[in-house]
C-alpha positions as CSV (number, residue, x, y, z in Angstrom):
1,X,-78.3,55.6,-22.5
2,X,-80.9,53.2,-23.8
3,X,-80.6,50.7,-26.6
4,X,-77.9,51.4,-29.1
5,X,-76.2,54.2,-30.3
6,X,-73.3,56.0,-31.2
7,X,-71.3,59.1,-29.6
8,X,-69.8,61.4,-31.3
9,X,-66.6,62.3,-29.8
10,X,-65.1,64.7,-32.5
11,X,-66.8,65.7,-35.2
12,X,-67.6,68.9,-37.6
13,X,-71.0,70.0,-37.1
14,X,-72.3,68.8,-33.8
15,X,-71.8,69.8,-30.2
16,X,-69.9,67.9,-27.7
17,X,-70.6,64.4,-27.0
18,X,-74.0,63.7,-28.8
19,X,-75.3,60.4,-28.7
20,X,-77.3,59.5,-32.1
21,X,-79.2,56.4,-31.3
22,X,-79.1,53.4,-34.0
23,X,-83.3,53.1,-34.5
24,X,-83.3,50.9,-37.4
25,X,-80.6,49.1,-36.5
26,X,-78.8,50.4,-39.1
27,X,-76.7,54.0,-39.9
28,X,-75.3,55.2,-42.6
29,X,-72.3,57.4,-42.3
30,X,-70.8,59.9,-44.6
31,X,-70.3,63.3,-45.9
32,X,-73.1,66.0,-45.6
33,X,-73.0,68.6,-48.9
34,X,-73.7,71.7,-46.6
35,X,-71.7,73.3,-43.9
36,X,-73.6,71.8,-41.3
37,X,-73.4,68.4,-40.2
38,X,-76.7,66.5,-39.8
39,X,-78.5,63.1,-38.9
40,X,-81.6,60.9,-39.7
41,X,-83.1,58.1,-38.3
42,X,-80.5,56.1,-40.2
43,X,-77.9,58.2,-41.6
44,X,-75.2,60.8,-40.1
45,X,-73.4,62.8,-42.3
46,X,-70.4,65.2,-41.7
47,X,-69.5,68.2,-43.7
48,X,-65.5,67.5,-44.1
49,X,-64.1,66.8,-47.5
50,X,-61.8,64.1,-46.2
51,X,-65.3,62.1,-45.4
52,X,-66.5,60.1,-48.5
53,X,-70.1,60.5,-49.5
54,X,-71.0,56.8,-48.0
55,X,-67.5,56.8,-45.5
56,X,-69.0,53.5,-43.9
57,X,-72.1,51.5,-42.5
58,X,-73.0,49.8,-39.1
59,X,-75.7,47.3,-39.0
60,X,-77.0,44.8,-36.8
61,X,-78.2,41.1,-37.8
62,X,-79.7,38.8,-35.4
63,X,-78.7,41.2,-32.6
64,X,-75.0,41.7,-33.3
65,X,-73.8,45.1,-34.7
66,X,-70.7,45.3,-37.2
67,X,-69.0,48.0,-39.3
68,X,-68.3,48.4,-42.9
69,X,-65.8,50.3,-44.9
70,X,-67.5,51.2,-48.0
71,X,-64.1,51.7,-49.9
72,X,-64.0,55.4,-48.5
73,X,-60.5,57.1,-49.6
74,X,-59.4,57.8,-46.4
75,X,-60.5,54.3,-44.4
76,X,-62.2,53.6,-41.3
77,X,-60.2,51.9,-38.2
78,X,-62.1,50.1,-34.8
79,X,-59.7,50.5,-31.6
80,X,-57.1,51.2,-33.6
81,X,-57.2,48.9,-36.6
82,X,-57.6,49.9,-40.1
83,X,-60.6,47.8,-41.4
84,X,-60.7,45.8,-44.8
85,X,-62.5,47.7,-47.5
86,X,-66.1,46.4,-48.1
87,X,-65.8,43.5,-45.1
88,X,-67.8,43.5,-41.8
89,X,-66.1,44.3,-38.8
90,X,-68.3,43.0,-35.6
91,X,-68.3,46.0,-32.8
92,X,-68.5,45.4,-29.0
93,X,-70.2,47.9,-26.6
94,X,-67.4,51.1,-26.2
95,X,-65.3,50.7,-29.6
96,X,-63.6,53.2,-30.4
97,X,-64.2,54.4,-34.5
98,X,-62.5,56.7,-36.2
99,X,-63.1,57.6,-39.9
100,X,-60.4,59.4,-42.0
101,X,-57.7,58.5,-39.7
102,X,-59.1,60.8,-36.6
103,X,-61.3,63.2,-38.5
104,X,-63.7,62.2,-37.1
105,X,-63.6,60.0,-33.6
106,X,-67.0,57.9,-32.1
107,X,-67.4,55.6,-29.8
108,X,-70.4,52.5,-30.1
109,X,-72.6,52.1,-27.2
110,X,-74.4,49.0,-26.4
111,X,-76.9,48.6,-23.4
112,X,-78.4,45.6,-25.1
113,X,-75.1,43.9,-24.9
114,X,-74.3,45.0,-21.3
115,X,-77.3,43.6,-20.3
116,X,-77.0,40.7,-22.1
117,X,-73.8,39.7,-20.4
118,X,-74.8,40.8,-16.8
119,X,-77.7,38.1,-18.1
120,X,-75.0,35.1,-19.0
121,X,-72.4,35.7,-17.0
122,X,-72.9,37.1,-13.4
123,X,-70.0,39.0,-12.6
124,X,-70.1,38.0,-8.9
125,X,-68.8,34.5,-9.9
126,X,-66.6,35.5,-12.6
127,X,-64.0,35.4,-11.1
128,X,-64.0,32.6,-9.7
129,X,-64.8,30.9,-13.4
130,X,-61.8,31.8,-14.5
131,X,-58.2,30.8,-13.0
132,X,-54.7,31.8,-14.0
133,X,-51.3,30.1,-12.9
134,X,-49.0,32.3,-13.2
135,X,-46.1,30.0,-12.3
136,X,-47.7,27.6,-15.0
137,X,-48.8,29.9,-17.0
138,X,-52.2,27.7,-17.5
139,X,-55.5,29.5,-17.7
140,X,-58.8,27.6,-17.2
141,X,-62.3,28.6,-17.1
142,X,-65.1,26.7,-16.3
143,X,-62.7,24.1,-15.2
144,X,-61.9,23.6,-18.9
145,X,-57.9,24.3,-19.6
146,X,-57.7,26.8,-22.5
147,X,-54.9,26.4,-25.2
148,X,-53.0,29.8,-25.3
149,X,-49.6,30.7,-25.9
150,X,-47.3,33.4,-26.6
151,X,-48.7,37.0,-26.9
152,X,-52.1,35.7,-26.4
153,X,-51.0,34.9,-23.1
154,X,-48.4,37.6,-22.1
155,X,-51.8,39.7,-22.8
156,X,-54.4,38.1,-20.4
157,X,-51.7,37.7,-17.7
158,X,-51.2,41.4,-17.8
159,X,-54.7,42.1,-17.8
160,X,-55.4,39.7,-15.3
161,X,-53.0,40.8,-12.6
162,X,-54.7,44.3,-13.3
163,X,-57.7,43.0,-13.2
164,X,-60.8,45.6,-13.1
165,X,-58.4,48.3,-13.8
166,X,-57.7,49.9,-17.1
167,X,-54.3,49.3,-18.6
168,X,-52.6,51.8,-20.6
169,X,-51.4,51.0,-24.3
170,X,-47.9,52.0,-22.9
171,X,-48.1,49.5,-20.4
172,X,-49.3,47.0,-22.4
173,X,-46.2,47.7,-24.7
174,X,-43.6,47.4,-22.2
175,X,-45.2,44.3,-20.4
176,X,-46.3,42.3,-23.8
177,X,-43.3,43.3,-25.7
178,X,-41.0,43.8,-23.3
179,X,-38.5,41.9,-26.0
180,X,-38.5,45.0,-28.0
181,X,-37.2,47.7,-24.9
182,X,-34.5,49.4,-26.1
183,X,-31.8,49.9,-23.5
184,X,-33.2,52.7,-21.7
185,X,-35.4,51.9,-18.9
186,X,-37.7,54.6,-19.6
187,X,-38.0,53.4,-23.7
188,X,-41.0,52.3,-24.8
189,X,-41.4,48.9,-27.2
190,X,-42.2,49.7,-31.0
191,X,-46.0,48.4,-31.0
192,X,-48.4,50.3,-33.0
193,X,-52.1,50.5,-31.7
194,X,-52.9,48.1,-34.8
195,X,-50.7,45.3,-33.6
196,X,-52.2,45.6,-29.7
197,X,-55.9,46.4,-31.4
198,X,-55.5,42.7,-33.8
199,X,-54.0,40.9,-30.6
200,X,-56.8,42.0,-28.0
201,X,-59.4,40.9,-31.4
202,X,-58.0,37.2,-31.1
203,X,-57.7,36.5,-27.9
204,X,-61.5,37.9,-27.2
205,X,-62.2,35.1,-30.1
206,X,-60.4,32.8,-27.8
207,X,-62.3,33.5,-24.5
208,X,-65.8,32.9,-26.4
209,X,-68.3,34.2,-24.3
210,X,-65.9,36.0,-21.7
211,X,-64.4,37.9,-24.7
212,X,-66.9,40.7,-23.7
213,X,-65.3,41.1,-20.5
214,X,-61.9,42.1,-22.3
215,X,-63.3,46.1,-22.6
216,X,-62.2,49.0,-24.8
217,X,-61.3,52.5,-22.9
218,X,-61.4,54.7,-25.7
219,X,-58.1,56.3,-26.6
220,X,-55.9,55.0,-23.5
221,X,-56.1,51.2,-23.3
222,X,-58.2,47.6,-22.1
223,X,-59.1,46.6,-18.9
224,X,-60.4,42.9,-17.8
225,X,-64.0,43.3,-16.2
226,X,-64.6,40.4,-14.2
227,X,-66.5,41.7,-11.1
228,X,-69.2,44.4,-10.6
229,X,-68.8,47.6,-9.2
């Protein structure tokens, strides 16, 4: 894969896993009138009636990418979380999309950001930027102390202490809100995606620049990248 683009993990009118690359930096995507679906150099259209006729937009400005709900009927969610109609919604390299709740399922692909980061941050020394204290429960990075609390935190300690592994949204339930296990040890707490989706958004605001290592694994969970493999 070079540059960006988007691939289409379910969707009427395409073969498995196509990737349809972004060459204007901009796509349309909605509903084709035929029985076929179909693409331009800036538009990809799907023949389902549940699809609006402009469903929703990604475009990039100043070399960030975001999505936009153009007040389809049937709504657009990212990783999970149903997105606010007409109002950008930035993406990060392997989001998850999904139009019409599941209709239609792609994932965004980024090299230019992977790059990017392997650019800023070098991944053998990550790890050794950031520190967590479990005991304390005190994170630093870059030898600066950084002011999280509560889920925030219950979060990036479990994703720390799994570090380079992907953690399931199942796990993530029991470990973040394990105040909400029922009684039975094999319960699981009632989070929806949306809730763990909006959490994982804020604390990548939190980390700044080392948000990016906080990655998506589309349709099981997040794992914290902080060495190369």
């Amino acid at each position: 894969m070079q540059g960006v683009c988007i691939r289409i993990d379910k969707g009427e009118g395409f073969s498995a896993d196509p990737h349809v690359s972004l060459v204007h930096g901009e796509m349309i995507i909605g509903r084709s009138r035929g029985e076929q679906g179909y693409k331009t150099e800036s538009a990809l259209y799907f023949p389902n009636p549940y699809i609006s006729r402009r469903h929703a937009r990604i475009q990039e400005e100043d070399g960030h990418y975001s999505i936009m709900d153009l007040n389809s009927k049937h709504g657009v969610s990212v990783n999970g979380m149903t997105l606010e109609k007409n109002r950008s919604f930035p993406l990060n390299h392997r989001d998850s999309i999904e139009l019409a709740k599941g209709i239609i399922e792609l994932t965004f692909l980024n090299a230019n950001e992977i790059n990017e980061l392997t650019r800023e941050l070098d991944f053998s020394m990550i790890a050794s930027r950031i520190h967590v204290d479990r005991a304390r429960r005190q994170v630093t990075i870059d030898g600066k102390r950084l002011a999280l609390s509560g889920k925030h935190m219950e979060l990036l300690l479990c994703l720390y202490e799994k570090r380079n592994q992907a953690v399931s949204y199942e796990a993530l339930k029991r470990i973040v809100w394990s105040e909400r296990l029922a009684e039975s040890d094999d319960a699981i707490p009632d989070v929806g995606k949306e809730e763990i989706n909006a959490l994982v958004y804020r604390l990548r605001q939190k980390l700044g620049e080392y948000g990016k290592c906080v990655v998506t694994i589309p349709r099981y969970g997040y794992m914290l990248e902080i060495e190369k493999n």
